[in-house]
N, C-alpha and C positions, 0 to 999 in steps of 0.2 A: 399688587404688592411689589412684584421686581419694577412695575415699571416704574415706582415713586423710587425704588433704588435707583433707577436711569439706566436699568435694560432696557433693550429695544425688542421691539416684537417684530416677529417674523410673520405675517397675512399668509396665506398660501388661499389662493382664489385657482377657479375651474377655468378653464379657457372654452369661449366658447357658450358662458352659460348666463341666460337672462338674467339670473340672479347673484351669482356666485363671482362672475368674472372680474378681473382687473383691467386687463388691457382689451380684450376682443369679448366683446357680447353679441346676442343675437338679436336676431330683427326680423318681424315681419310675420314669424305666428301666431297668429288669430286666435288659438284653442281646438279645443276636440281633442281626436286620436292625431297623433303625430305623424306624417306624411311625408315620403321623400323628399326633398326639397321644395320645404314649404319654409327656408328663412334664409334669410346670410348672415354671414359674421360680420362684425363691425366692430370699428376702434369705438373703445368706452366700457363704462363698467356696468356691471348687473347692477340691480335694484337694492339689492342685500349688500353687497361690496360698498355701494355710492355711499349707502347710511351709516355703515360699521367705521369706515374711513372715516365722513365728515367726523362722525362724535370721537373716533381717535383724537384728530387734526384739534377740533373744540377744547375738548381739555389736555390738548399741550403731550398729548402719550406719544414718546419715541416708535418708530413702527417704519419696517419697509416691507413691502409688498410685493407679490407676485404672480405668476399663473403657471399652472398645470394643465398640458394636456393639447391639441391638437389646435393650433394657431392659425395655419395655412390654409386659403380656399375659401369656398362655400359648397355645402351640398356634396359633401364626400369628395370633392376634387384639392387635387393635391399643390 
């Protein structure tokens, strides 16, 4: 409804998160119990983020984007 008024929507994505992320998602865990550095961060978006965005983008809905949360590193290094 606001956004056919031509408000813009505000994304807020996890940093950081397969699914969730905008700008740094993860790479590289396989599954199971999660383990110390078993991934790194990488430029790109989660799985959820990539799909929500395109269908925004598709039907023309104002929207800017962003992330929360711990951007730096991999593997708990800072």
């Amino acid at each position: 409804m606001l956004a056919r008024e031509g408000e813009r929507l505000c994304i807020v994505g996890v940093a950081g998160s397969p699914s969730c992320s905008v700008k740094t998602t993860s790479s590289g865990y396989t599954g199971g119990r999660v383990r110390e550095c078993e991934h790194a961060h990488v430029s790109g978006r989660g799985l959820f983020m990539e799909e929500q965005l395109a269908e925004l983008e598709r039907r023309g809905v104002a929207f800017a984007a962003d992330e929360v949360g711990r951007k730096e590193g991999t593997c708990g290094d800072s």
